[in-house]
VOKOL-290094 format. One record per residue: y, x, z of N, C-alpha, C, O in turn. Coordinates in steps of 0.02 Angstrom, whole numbers, plus 32768, in hexadecimal, padded with zeros to 4 digits. Atoms other than C-alpha are relative to their C-alpha. Layout:
<atoms>
YXZYXZYXZYXZ...
</atoms>
This chain:
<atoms>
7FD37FEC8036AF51D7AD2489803580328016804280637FF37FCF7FB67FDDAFD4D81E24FB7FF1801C7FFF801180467FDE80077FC07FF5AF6ED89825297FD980087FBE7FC280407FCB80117FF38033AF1ED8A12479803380217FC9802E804F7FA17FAC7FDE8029AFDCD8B4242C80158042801C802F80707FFC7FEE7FCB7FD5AFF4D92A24AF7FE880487FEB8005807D7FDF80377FC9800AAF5FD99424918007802C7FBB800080697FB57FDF7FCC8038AF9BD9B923D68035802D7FEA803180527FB97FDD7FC77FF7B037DA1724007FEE8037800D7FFF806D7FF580067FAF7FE6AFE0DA88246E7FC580287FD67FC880667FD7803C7FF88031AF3EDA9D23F68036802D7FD38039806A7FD87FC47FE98034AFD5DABF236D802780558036802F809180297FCB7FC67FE0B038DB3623E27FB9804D80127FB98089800580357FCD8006AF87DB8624127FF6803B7FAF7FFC80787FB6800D8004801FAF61DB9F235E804180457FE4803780817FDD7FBB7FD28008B00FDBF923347FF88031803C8014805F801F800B7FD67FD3AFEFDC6C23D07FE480317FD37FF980627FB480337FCD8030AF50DCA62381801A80387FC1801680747FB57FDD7FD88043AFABDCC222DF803280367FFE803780657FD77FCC7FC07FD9B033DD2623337FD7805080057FD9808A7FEF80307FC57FDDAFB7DD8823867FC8802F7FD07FAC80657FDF80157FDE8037AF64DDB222E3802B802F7FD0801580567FA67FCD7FF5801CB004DDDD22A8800F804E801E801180888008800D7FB37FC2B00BDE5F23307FDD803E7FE47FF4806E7FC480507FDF800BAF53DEAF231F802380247FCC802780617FD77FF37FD48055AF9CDEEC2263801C8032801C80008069801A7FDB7FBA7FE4B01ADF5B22B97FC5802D802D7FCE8069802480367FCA7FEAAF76DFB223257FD8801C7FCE7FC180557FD1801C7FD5802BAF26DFC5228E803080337FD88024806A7FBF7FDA7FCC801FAFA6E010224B801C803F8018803680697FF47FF37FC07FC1AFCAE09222D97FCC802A7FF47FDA80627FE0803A7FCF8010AF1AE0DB22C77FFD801B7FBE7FCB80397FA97FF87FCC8032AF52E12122338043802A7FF6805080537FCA7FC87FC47FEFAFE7E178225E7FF98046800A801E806E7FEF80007FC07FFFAFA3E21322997FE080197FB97FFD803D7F917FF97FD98051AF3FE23421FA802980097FD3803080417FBB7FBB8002802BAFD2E208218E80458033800B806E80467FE27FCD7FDA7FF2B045E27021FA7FE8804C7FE8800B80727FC8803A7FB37FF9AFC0E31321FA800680047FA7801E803C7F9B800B80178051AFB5E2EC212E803980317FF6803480697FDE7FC27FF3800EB067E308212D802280348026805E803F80297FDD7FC37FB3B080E39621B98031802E7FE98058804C800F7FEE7FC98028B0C0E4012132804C80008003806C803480097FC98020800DB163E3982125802C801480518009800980837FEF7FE67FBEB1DAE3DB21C580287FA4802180497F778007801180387FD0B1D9E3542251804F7FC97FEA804A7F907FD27FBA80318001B29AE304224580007FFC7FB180347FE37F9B7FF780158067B287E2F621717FD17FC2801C7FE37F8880268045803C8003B1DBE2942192801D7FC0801B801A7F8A7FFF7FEA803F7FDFB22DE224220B80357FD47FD780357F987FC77FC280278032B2D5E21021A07FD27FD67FC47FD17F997FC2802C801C805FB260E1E820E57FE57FBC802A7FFE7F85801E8009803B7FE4B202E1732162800D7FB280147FF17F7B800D7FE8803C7FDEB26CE10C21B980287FED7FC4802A7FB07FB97FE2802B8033B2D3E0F721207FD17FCB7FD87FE07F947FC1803E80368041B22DE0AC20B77FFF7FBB804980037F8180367FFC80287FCDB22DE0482168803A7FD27FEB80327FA67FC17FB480198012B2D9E00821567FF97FD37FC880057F977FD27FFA8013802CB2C1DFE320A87FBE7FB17FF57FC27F7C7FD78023803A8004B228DF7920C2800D7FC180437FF97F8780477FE780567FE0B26ADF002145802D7FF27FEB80307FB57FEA7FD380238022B2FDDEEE20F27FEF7FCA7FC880067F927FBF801A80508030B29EDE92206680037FDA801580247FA68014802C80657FEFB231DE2F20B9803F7FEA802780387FAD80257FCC80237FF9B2DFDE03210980187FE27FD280217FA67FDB7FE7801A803AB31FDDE3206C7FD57FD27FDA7FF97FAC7FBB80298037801DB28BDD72201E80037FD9800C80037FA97FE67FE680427FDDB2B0DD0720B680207FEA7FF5801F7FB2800F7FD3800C800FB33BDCEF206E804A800D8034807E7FEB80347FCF80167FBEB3A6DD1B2108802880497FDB801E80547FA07FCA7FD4800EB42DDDBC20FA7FE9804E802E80038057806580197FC17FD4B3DFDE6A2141803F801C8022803D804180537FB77FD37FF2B49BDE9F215680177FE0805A80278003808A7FE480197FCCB4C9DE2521E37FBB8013803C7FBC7FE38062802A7FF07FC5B43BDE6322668018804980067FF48067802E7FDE7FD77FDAB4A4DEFA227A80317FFE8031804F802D804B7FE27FFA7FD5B4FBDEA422E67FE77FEF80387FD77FB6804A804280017FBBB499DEDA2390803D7FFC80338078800080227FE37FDC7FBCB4DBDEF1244A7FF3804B7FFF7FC480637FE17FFC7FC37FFFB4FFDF9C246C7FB2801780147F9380427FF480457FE97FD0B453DFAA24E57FCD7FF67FCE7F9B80197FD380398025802EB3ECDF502455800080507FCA7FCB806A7FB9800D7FD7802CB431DFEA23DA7FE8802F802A7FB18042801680177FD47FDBB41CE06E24737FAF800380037F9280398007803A80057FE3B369E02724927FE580197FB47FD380517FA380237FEC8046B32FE01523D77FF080447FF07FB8805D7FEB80097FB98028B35AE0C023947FF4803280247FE28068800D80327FC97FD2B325E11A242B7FDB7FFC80067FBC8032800480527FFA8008B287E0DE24377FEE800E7FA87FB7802A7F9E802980098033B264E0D92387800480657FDF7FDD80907FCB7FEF7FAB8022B2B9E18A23517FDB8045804C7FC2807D804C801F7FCF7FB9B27FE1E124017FB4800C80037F97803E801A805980037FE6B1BDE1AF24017FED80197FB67FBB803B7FAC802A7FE08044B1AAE1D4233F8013804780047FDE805F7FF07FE77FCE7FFCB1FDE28323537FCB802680297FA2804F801480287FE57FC4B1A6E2B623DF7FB780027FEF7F9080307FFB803F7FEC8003B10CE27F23A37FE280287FB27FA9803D7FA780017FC88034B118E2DF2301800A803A80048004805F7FD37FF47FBC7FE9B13FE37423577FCF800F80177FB280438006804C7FF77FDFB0A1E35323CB7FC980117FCB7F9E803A7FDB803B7FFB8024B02FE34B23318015803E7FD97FE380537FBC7FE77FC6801EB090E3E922E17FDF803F80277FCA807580107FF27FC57FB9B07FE44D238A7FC07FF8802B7FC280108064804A800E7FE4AFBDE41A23BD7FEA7FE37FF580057FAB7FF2802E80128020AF39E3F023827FF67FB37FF680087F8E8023800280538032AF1DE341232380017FDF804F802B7FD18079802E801F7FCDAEA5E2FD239D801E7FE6804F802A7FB1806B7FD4800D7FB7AEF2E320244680387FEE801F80437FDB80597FC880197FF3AFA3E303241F7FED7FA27FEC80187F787FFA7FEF80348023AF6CE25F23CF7FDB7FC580437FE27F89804F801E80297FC6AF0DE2242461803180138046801E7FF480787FD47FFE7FBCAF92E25824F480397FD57FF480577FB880227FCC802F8009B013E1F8248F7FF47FB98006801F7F8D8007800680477FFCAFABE15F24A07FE47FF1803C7FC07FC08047800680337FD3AF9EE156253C804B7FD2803580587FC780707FC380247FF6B050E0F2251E7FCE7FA5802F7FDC7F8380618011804E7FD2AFDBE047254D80008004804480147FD68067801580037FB3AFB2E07725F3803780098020803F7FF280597FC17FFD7FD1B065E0AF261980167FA27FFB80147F7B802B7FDA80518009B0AFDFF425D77FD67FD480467FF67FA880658009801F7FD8B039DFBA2657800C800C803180017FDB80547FF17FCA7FD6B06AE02C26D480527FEA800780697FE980407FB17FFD800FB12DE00C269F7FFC7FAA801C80127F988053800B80507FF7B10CDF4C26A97FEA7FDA80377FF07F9F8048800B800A7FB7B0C6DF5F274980417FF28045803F7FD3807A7FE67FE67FE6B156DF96278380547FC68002808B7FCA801E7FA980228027B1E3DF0B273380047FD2804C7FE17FDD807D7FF780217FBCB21DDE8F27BC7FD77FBA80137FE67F877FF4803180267FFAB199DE2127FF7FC9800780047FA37FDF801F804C7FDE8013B0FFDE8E27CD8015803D805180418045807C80047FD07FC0B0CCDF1828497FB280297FEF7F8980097FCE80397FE18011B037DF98283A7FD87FF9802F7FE17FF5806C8046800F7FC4AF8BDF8228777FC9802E7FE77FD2805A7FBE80297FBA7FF4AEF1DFE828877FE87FF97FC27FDE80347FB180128001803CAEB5DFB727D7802F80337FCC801F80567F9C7FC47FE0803FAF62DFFD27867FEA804980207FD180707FF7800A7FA47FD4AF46E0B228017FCE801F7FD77FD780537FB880447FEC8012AE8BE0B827C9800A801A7FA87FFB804D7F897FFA7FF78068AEBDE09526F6801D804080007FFE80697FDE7FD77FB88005AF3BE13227107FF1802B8000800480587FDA80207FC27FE5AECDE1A0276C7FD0801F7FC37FC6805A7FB2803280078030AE51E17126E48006802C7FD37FE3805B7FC280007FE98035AEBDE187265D8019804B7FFE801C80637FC67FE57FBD7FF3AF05E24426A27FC880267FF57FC980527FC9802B7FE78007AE6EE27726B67FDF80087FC27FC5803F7FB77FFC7FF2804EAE4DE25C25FC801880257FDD7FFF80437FAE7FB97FCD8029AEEBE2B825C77FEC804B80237FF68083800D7FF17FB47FD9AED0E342263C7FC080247FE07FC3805A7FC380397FE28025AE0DE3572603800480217FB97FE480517FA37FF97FF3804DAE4BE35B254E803F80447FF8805880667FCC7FAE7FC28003AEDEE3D9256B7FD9803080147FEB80677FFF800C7FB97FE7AE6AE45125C57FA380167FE17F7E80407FFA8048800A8029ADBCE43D2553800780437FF1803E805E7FF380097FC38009AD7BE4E125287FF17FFB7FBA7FE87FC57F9E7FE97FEF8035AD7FE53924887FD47FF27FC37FE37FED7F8880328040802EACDFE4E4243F7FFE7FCC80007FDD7FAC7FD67FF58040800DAD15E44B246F7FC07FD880257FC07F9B801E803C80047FE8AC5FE44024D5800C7FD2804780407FD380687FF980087FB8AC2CE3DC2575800580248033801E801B806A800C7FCB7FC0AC00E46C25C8802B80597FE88025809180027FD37FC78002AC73E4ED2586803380098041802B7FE280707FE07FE67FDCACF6E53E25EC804F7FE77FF1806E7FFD7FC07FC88014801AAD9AE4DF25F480478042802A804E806A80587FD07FDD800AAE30E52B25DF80567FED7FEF80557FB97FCD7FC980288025AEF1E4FF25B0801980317FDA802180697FF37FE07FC68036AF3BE55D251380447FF4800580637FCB7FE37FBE7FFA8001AFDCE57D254580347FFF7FB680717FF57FB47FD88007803FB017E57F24917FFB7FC67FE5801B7FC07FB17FF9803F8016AFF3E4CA247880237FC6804580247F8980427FCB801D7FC0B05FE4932527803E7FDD7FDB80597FA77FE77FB380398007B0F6E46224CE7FE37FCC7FCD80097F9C7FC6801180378027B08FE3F6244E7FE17FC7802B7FDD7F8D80178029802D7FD5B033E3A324DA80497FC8801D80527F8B80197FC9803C7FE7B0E5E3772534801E7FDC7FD680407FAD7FEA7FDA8036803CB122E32A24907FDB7FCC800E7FF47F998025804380398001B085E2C4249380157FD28043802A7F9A80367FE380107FCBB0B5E2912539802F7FCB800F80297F9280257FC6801B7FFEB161E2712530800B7FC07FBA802D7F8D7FBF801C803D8038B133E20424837FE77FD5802780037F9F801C802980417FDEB0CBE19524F3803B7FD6804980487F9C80577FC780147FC9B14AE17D258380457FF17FE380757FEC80097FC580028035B1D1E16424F77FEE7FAC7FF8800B7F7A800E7FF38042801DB183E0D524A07FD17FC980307FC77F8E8020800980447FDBB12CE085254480487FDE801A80517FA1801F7FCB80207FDAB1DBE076259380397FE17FC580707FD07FD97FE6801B8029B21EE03724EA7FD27FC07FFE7FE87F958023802280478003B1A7DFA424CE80197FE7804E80487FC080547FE980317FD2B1BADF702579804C7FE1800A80537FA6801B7FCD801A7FFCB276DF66257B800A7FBC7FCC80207F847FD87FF8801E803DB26BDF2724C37FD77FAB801E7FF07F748015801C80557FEFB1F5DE89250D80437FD3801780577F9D80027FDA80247FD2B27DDE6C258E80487FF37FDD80717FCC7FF77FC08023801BB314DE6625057FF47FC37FDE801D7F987FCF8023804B802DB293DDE024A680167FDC802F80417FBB8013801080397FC0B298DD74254780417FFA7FF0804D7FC37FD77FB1800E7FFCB34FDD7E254080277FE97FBD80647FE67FB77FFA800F8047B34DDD472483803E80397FF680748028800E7FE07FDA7FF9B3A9DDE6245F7FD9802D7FB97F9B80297FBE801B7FDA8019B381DE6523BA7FC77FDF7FEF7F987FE78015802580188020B31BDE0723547FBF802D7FE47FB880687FF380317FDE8021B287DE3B22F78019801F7FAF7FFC804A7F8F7FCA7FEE8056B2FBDE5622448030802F802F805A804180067FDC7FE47FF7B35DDEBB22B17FE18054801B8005807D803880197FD18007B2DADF4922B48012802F7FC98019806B7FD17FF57FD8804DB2FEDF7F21F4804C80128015805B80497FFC7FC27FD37FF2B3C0DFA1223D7FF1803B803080088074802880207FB57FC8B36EE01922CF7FCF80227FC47FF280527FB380117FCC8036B304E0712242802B801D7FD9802380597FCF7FC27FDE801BB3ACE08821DB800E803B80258007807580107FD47FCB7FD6B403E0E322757FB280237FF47FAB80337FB980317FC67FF9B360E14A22897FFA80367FDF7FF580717FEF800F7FC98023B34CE18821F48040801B7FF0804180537FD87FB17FDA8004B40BE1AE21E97FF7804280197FFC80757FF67FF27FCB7FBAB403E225228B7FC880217FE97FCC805B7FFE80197FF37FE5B361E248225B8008804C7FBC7FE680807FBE7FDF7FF88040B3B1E28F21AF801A804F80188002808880147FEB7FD77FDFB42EE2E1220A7FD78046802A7FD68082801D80257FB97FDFB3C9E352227A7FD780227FC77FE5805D7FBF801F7FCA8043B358E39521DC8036801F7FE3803280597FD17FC07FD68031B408E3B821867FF98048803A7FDD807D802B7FE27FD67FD9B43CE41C22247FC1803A801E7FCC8074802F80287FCE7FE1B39BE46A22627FBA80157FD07F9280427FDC80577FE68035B2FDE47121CC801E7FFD7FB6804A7FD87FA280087FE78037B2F3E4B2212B7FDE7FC67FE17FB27FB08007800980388029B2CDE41920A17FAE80107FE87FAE80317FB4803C7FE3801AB206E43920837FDA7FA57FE57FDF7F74800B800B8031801DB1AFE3AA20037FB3800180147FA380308038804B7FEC800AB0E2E38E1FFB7FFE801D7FB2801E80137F7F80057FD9804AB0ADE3F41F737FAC7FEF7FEA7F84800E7FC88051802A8024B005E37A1F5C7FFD7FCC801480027FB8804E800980617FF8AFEEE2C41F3D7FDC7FE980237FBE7FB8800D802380117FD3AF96E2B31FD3804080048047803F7FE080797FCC80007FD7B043E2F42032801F7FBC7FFE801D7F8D80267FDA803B8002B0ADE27F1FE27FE17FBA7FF7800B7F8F7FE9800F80427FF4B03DE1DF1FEB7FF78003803380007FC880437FF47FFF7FBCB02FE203209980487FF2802180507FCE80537FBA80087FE3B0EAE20A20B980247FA87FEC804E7F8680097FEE80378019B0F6E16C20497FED7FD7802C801A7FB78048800D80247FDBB079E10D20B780108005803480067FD180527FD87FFE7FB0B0CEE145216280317FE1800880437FD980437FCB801C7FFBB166E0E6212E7FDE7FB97FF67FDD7F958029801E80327FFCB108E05220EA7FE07FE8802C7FEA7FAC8034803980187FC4B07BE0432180801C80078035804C7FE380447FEF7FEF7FBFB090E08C221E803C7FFE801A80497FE3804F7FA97FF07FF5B156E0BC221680197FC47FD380507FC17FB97FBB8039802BB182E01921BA7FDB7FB580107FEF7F978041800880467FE6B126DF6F21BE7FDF7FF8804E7FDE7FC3806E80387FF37FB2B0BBDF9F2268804E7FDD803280587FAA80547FAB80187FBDB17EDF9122CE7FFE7FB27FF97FF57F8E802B7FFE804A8005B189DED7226B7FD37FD080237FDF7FA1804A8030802B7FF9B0EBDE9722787FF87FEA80607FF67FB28079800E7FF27FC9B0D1DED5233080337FDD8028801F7FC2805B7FCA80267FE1B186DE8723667FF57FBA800F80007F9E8045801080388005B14DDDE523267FC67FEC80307FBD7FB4804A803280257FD1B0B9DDE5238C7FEE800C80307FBE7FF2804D7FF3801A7FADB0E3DE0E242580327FDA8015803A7FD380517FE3803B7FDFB167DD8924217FE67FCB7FF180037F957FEF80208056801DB10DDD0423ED7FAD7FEA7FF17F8F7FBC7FD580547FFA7FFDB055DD3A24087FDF7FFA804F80017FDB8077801B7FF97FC2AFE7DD5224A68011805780077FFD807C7FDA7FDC7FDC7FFCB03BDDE624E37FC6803C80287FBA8077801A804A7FEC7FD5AFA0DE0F25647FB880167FC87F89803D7FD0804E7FDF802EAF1EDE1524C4802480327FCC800380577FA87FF97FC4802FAF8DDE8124608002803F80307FF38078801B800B7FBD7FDCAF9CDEF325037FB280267FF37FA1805C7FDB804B7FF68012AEE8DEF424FD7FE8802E7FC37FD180677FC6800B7FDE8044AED1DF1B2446800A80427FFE7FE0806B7FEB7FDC7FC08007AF41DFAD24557FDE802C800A7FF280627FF380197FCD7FE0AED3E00D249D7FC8800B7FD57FA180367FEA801E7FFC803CAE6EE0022405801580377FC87FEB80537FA57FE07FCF801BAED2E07223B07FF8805280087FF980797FD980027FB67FFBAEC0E11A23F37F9B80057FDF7F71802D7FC980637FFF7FFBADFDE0FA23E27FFF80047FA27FCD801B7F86801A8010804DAE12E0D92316802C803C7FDC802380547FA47FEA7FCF8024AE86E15922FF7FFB804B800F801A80797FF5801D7FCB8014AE27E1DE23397FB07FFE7FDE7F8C802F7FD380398015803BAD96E19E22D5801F80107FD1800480407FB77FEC7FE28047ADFFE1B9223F8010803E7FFB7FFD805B7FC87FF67FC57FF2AE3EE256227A7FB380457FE77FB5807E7FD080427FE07FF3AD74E28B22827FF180007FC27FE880367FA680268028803AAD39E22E21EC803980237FBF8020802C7F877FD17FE58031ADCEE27621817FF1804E7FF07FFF80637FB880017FC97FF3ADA1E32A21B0803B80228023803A805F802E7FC67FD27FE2AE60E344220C7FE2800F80388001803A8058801B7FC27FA6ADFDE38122B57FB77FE080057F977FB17FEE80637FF38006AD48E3AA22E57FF97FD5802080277FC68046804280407FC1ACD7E32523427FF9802D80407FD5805E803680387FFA7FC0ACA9E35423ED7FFB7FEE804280307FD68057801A80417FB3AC5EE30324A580477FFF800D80697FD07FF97FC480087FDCACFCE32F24F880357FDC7FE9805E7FCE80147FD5801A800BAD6BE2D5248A7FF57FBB800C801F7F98802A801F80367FF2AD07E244248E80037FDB804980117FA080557FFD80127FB2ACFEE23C254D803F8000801D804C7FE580537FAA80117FC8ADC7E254257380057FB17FCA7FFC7F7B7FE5800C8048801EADCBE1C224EA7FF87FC3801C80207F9480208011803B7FDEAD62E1542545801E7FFA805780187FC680777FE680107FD5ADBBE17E25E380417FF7800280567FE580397FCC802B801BAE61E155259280087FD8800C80257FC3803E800D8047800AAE36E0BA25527FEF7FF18041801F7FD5805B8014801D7FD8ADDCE09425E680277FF38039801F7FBE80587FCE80087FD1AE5FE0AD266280387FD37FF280567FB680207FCD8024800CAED8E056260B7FE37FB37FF0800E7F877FF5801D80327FF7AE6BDFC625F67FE07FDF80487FCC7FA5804D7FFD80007FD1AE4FDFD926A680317FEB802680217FC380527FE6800C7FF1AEF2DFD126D480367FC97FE580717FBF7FF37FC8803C8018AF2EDF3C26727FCF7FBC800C7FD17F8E7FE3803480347FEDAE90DEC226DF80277FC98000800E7F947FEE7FD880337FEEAF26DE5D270680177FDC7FCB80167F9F7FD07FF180218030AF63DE35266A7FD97FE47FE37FE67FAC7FCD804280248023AEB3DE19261E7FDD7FB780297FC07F89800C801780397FFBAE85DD9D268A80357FD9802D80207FB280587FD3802F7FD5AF22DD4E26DC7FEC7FA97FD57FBF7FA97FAB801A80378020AF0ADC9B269C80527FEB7FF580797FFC80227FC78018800FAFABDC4E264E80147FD18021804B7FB88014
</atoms>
């Protein structure tokens, strides 16, 4: 009878894991549609998109704050580091990577920005206690070699074409870049303010506020006000606040605190793979081998270099 009583907590606590962790997964699906949605909307100049965004962001966790019945107002009150962390990762990695998809091509910015998983594992390697081993070296090498193939693919896009780098798509590539090294070293901190019960998950919709404030600001001061001028713009801009730029932050908070943290790393890496399938399948950029093959050496490196997490045993 003890260990039978016993056994239904952890069955129960199992059970809620799972559900977490499903909770998660929604936010990857919802990432693989960011770049089409952003590309949709390219028209719109980069700091408007982000401001319209993060406000529809804002506005939808504040509900579901408010259905709970709890007060959206009082989770503005963060630690200074909690607001520093929030609105820099969140306003830094969307910026950047709307500039990347502005400034080079769909495809290649949308796949250099994701190889944010392999950094988090890479970053995580690195926190106090962890340490890098020849698995994390190998995932890196892997995944560079991906980025670098895809940055220097020749002008058909062929296996056996003649690679090349188009110097006029360099600064869209380092956006892409600096987007991925933005929001790996934001999730990882962001785990480590969870641990410290610190900045809640309701306290995301106040970091989308500031975002889109500043992000307001800079369109006032530096771009010209440009709308979509076809209902394909503006339901694109609508769903970037709803999906990707709005419940994806919630959902995804929730389930890496309270999910298997190791199978949503995993998942992640699912993402770049579906959203250049949509990318293809949409018509925003051509099909061809080479994209396919930095892809799979992406993914593969970064699934490479997270062996430890996949099979550490709890």
């Amino acid at each position: 009878m003890p260990a039978s009583t016993a056994a239904r907590p952890a069955l129960s606590d199992r059970r809620a894991v799972n559900r977490a962790t499903l909770v998660g997964f929604i936010a990857i699906l919802l990432w693989a549609t960011l770049a089409p949605l952003a590309t949709l909307a390219s028209m719109v100049p980069p700091f408007q998109l982000v401001a319209t965004s993060f406000l529809l962001a804002f506005l939808v966790g504040s509900c579901w704050t408010a259905l709970r019945g709890d007060n959206p107002l009082r989770y503005f009150r963060q630690p200074p580091a909690a607001w520093a962390l929030g609105v820099g990762g969140l306003f830094g990695f969307h910026f950047l990577y709307f500039m990347a998809l502005q400034a080079a091509p769909p495809v290649e910015a949308n796949l250099i920005n994701y190889l944010w998983p392999l950094l988090i594992v890479l970053f995580s390697a690195l926190l106090p206690g962890e340490r890098l081993r020849a698995w994390h070296v190998g995932g890196a090498v892997a995944g560079l070699a991906g980025t670098a193939l895809l940055i220097a693919r020749g002008g058909s896009g062929g296996l056996g074409s003649g690679l090349s780098i188009d110097p006029a798509h360099l600064p869209g590539y380092a956006a892409a870049l600096g987007s991925a090294v933005t929001w790996a070293g934001y999730s990882v901190l962001r785990r480590r303010l969870g641990q410290i019960g610190e900045a809640p998950t309701d306290a995301v919709s106040a970091f989308c506020l500031a975002t889109a404030i500043l992000s307001l600001l800079c369109h006032l001061a530096l771009e010209q006000t440009v709308w979509p001028e076809t209902a394909a713009g503006w339901g694109a801009m609508l769903l970037l606040g709803l999906g990707p730029v709005g419940a994806a932050f919630f959902v995804w908070d929730y389930g890496v605190r309270h999910g298997d943290i190791r199978a949503l790393g995993a998942l992640s890496y699912l993402a770049p793979l579906l959203s250049t399938l949509l990318l293809v399948l949409f018509g925003l950029a051509a099909n061809s081998a080479i994209i396919w093959v930095s892809c799979a050496l992406i993914a593969g490196g970064s699934l490479l270099a997270s062996k430890d997490l996949l099979l550490r045993k709890s």
